[in-house]
Every structure is written in structure tokens, then in C-alpha cells.
C-alpha positions, 0 to 999 in steps of 0.5 A: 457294530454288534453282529448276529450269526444266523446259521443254516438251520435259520437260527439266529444268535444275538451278541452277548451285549444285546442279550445282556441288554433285553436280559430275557427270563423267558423266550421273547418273540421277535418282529421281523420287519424285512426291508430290500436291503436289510432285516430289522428285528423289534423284540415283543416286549412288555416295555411301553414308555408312552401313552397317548389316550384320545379322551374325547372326539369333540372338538371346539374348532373346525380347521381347514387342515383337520381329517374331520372335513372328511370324516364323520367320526361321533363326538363322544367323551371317553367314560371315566370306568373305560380310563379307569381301567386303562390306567389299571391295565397300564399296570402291565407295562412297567416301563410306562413312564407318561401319557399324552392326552391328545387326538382329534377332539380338544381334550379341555372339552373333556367334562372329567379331563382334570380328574383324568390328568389326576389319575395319571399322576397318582399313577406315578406317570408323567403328563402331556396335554396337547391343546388348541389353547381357546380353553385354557384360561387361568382357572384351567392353568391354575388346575393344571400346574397344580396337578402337575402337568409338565408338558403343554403343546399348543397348535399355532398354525400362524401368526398374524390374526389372519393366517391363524384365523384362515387355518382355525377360524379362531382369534390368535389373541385369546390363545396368547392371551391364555399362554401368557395367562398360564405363565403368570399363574407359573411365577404365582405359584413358583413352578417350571411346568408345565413347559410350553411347546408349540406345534406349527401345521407347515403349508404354503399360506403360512410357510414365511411365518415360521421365522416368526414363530420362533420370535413368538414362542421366545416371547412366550417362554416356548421351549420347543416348536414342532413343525409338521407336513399337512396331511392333504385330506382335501383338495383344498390342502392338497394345494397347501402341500410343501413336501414332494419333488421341488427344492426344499422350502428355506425355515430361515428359523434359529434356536432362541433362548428360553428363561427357565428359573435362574438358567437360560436354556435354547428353545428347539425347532424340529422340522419335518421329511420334506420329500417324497420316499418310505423312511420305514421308520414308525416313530411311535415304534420308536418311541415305544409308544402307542394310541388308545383312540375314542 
């Protein structure tokens, strides 16, 4: 493991492989993140790897699990010159490899999100949409695979009609309609992408459907499900919290295969931090990401 000297004056020299690693033309200011046990430096560097941009606070749903039943935020759309610009000054970080348009709204209510999706991609960035899916029909699927898109993360919060129903207050039928709507617009069109990921909100009323989640998204050609906490913003979720004290709730959940061109790779379940205690860790710090919020 490299070590660092601090000496008496509270200089601190880096080995010679970390210095080689940032390779600095200039001095470069360093976080400190002090812990009890240790002390973490993050360089303040220029090397941001992913955006994610809120287009848009509207939204075509009311979820249960949503921070809106508390927070009365406007609903606007983002103005087209504002991500103009935000592309333009993206231009600083040349690092900058993909933007994520997600956020509170639905980015599909977006009047210009394709027009958004195109800009990015003329930058050279690579682009994820997260979605509720209702908006995704083929003529929004044709438009997507065709501009490009090469992530696409849908929220299913069930599986049965009802759960989902009692989570979103929507019908599951016309998102997995709109999925397998998408995958036939993929094989017309001869493309991979965008791949398909699911995110799965983990409470108490919808826990014993994860196992058949995965059964879902390998039907569905899904290479990944992500599986969330719920963020109790209610006292209603408060009720639906998995994590704290109590034993860790069995995910009786496997990979599955996922058919990509003449492969066949293993769909992914990530699963969360189920008990109580400060990771200190920021994943977007992590990821070199960072939120531009509407």
C-alpha cells in the first residue's frame, strides 16, 4: 500500500506513483475529509466523468415513495439556452464522458428532451435516461435508438398490477408494454442499445416480489436491477422501511441471462446498505459525478 510522509511543518509528500497518477502542471488543492480513524484527501480536480442534469420537475405520476407529497418545488422544464450553455461550459471538464437526465420530473415530459438527448451526443457524451416508462411508446423508442441512447433505467416498484399500482398509481401493463415495444424497435433497427436497466424502490409491501423481478427484467432482456432504500419522507413510508437494527431481510434473488447479439451475458442485481451506521462514503464523489438540479 503507497504511504504518504507528513513532516513536522505539516507537509505532506505523496509517493512518487500517486504523483505520476494526477501528473499535476500546477499545484492542485486537496480536500481534506477527516474521519476519527483516518484522513482522506480528494484532489480538486478538473476530472468529472458524469452529469446528471434535471431537464424538468414535471412529472406524470404521484408515487407514494416520491419527496414531492412534501415538497411543493415548481414544475417547470428546463429552457433549452440554459443546457445549451451547460453543455458549452461541460467543455471545461475533459473528462466528461456521459450525462444522465433524470431527477424528480420525468424526463420524457420534457417538450425538447430529444433535441436535449441530440446535443449531448454531437458532444461526443454518452447518454442515460432514467424513466417511468408510461411515455415511452414506439415513436419515443424509435427516436431514442436512433439518436443514440445507450442506457435506459426504467422504475418498476412491482410486479403484480397491484403493487405496482399501490406504489405509482399506474398500470404495469403499459410500461412492459412500452419495454417490449422498445426491443422490437432495437431488432428493426439492428442496435444493442439503449440497454435496459430497472430500478426497484425496496419496502415491506413489495420486498417478496423482488426474486421475481429478476425473472421480469430476463424476460425482458434487462441487464441490471438496481434496488434501492426508501427514503421515508412520510409517515406513511416510514412504515415501509427495510433497513436499521432488525436481521437483513432475505433478496432470494440470482443473476439471469440476458441475450446480447450472438452472446449471452448475466443481468446484475445491485442491492443496498441494509443497517444503520455513516459509510461516509459520497458515491457521486466516487463516481466523479455531479447533479445539475431545475
Amino acid at each position: 500500500m503507497p504511504k504518504a510522509v507528513m513532516g513536522v511543518d505539516g507537509s505532506i509528500r505523496l509517493p512518487e506513483e500517486i504523483l505520476h497518477r494526477y501528473s499535476p502542471s500546477e499545484d492542485v488543492e486537496w480536500w481534506l475529509n477527516q474521519r476519527d480513524s483516518a484522513l482522506i484527501l480528494l484532489p480538486r480536480l478538473p476530472d468529472l466523468r458524469k452529469l446528471y442534469v434535471e431537464p424538468t420537475t414535471v412529472c406524470n405520476l404521484k408515487c407514494r415513495t416520491c419527496i414531492r407529497n412534501v415538497w411543493e418545488d415548481p414544475k417547470t422544464h428546463m429552457e433549452m439556452e440554459i443546457f445549451r450553455q451547460l453543455l458549452e461550459q461541460s467543455k471545461a471538464f475533459p473528462e466528461l464522458r456521459r450525462v444522465v437526465f433524470s431527477g424528480l420530473g420525468e424526463p420524457l415530459t420534457h417538450p425538447h428532451i430529444l433535441e436535449m438527448v441530440r446535443l449531448a451526443r454531437e458532444r461526443g457524451l454518452a447518454v442515460t435516461i432514467g424513466s417511468n416508462g408510461l411515455l415511452l411508446d414506439k415513436a419515443m423508442s424509435r427516436e431514442l435508438v436512433t439518436l443514440g441512447v445507450d442506457r435506459l433505467v426504467i422504475s418498476l416498484d412491482g410486479v403484480t398490477p397491484e403493487t405496482y399500482a399501490g406504489v405509482r398509481g399506474a398500470m404495469i401493463s403499459q410500461v412492459l408494454d412500452n419495454i417490449r415495444g422498445l426491443n422490437e424497435v432495437k431488432r428493426e433497427l439492428g442496435s444493442l442499445i439503449p440497454a435496459l436497466g430497472i430500478e426497484f424502490v425496496a419496502l415491506k409491501s413489495n420486498i417478496a416480489e423482488l426474486a421475481d423481478l429478476t425473472g421480469l427484467a430476463s424476460r425482458l432482456g434487462a441487464a441490471r436491477v438496481l434496488v434501492s432504500n426508501v427514503l421515508a419522507y412520510t409517515d406513511e413510508m416510514r412504515d415501509e422501511i427495510l433497513y436499521g437494527y432488525e436481521p437483513r431481510p432475505p433478496f432470494n434473488a440470482g443473476s439471469w441471462p440476458v441475450k446480447a447479439d450472438a452472446w449471452v451475458m448475466w443481468g446484475t442485481l445491485d442491492l443496498p446498505r441494509m443497517h444503520w451506521g455513516a459509510e461516509q462514503r459520497c458515491r457521486f464523489v466516487g463516481d466523479r459525478a455531479t447533479v445539475v438540479g431545475w
